[in-house]
C-alpha positions in Angstrom: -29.2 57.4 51.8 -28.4 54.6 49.3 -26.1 54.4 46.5 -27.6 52.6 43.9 -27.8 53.8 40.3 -31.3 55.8 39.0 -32.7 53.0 37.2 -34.6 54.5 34.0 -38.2 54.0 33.4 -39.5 53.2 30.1 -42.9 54.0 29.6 -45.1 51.3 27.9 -48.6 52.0 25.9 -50.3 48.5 27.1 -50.6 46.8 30.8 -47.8 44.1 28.9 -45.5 44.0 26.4 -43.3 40.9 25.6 -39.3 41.1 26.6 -37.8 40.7 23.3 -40.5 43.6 22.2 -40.0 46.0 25.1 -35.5 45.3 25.0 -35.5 46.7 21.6 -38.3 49.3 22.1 -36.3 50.8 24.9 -33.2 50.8 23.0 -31.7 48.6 25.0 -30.3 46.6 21.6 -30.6 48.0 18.2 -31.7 45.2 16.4 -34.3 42.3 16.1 -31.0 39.4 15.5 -29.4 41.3 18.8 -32.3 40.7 20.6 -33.0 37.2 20.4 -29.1 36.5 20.8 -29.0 38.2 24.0 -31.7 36.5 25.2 -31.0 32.9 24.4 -27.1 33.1 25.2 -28.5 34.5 28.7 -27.3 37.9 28.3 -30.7 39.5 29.5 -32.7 39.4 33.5 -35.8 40.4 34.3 -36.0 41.5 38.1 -32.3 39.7 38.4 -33.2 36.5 36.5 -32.2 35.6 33.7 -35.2 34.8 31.6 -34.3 33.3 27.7 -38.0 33.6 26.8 -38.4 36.2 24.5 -42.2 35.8 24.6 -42.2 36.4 28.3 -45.0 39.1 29.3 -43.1 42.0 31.7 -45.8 43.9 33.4 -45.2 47.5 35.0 -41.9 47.7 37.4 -40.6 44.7 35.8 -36.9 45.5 36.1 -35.0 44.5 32.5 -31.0 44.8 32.5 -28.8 44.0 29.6 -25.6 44.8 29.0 -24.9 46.9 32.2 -28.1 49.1 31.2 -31.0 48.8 33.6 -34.4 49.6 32.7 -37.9 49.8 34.2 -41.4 48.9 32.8 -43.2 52.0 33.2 -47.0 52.9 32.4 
């Protein structure tokens, strides 16, 4: 038995979606300025990177944390 935290999954419509795109679609920030600030000051990993490209293509189980919330790509 483990005890790490249920991780959310976030279902997406395509096979990729772009980080900045899928951090606001999964209400992960609220807004468009949020998103790219959290990104470039470094605020946002993908799979426990941090990645300050907001263009970056996540595919399914791409892991996406920002601000102590934890998401999953999900198809």
């Amino acid at each position: 038995m483990t005890n790490e935290t249920p991780i959310d999954e976030v279902p997406v419509g395509d096979e990729t979606i772009r980080l900045g795109q899928f951090v606001k679609f999964a209400g992960l920030l609220d807004s468009g300025g949020d998103v790219k600030e959290a990104i470039v000051n470094g605020d946002v990993t993908v799979n426990g990177e941090v990645d300050r490209r907001r263009g970056r293509q996540l595919q399914r189980g791409d892991i996406v944390s920002v601000e102590g919330h934890t998401v999953r790509v999900g198809g």
